[in-house]
matplotlib code that plots the C-alpha trace (Angstrom):
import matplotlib.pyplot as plt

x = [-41.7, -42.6, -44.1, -45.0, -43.8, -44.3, -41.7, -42.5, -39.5, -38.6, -35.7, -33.9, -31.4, -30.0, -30.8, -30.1, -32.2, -34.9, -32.0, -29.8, -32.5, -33.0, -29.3, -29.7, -29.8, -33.0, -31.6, -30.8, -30.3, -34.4, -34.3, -33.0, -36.9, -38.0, -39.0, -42.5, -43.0, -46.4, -45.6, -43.1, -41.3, -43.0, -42.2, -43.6, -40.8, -41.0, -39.1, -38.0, -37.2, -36.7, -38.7, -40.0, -35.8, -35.0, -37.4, -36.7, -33.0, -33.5, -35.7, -33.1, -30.1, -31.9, -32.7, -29.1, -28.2, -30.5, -29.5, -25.7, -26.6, -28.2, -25.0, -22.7, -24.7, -25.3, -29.0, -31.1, -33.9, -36.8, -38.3, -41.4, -42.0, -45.7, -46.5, -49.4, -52.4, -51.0, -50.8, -47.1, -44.8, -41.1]
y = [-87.0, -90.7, -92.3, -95.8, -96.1, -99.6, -100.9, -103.1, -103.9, -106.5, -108.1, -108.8, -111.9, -111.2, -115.0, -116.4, -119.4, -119.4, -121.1, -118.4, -116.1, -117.9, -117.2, -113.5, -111.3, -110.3, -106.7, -107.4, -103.7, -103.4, -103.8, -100.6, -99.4, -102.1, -103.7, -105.8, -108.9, -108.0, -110.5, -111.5, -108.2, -106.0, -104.5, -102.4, -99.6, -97.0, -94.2, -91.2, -87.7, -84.6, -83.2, -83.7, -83.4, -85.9, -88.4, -88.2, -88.4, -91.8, -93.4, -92.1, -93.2, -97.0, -97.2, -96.5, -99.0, -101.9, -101.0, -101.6, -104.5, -105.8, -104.3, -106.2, -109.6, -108.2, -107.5, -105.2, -103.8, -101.8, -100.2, -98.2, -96.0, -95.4, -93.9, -95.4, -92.9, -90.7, -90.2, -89.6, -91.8, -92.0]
z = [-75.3, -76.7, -79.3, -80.7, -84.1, -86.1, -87.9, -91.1, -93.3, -96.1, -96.7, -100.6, -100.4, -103.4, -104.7, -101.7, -100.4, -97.6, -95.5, -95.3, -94.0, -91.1, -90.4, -90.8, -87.4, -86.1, -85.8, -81.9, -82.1, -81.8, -78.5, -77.7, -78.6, -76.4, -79.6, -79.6, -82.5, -84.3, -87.4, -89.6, -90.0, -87.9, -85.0, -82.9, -81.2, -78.3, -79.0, -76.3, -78.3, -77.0, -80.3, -84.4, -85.4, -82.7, -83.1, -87.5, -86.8, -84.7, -87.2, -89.9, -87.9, -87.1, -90.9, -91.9, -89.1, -90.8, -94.3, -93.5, -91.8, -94.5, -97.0, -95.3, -96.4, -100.2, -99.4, -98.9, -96.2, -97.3, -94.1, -93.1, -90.0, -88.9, -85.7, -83.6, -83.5, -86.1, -89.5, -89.2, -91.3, -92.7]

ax = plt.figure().add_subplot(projection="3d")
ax.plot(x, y, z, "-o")
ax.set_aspect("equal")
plt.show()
């Protein structure tokens, strides 16, 4: 099975300045969903899943994923998973 889910997500610099967001990764990672640039910070992904469990552990594991990402540079993400012609969302 597949889906289009669209990724929003927000970043907190923990009082950095605007600078050192330009320096921050644009979760290169995306591209393993084949990742789309709607704006800003949203994405939109294709994900493959063999069924519901699948497809909510993916979009659990690639929040974790962003979240350390973002630990590792005291911030934090805040994410949102919608998928495209649903009213699904995580």
């Amino acid at each position: 099975m597949a889906s289009t889910i669209r990724l929003w997500f927000g970043l907190d610099l923990q009082g950095r300045n605007r600078k050192f967001l330009f320096k921050f990764p644009r979760w290169s990672y995306l591209s393993n969903y084949n990742a789309k640039k709607l704006e800003d910070w949203e994405y939109e992904l294709a994900f493959k899943y063999t069924d519901n469990e699948d497809l909510y552990r993916q979009i659990c594991n690639l929040s974790a994923e962003m979240s350390h990402e973002a630990d590792l540079r005291n911030s934090f993400v805040k994410c949102s998973f919608t998928e495209v012609g649903t009213d699904r969302s995580w």
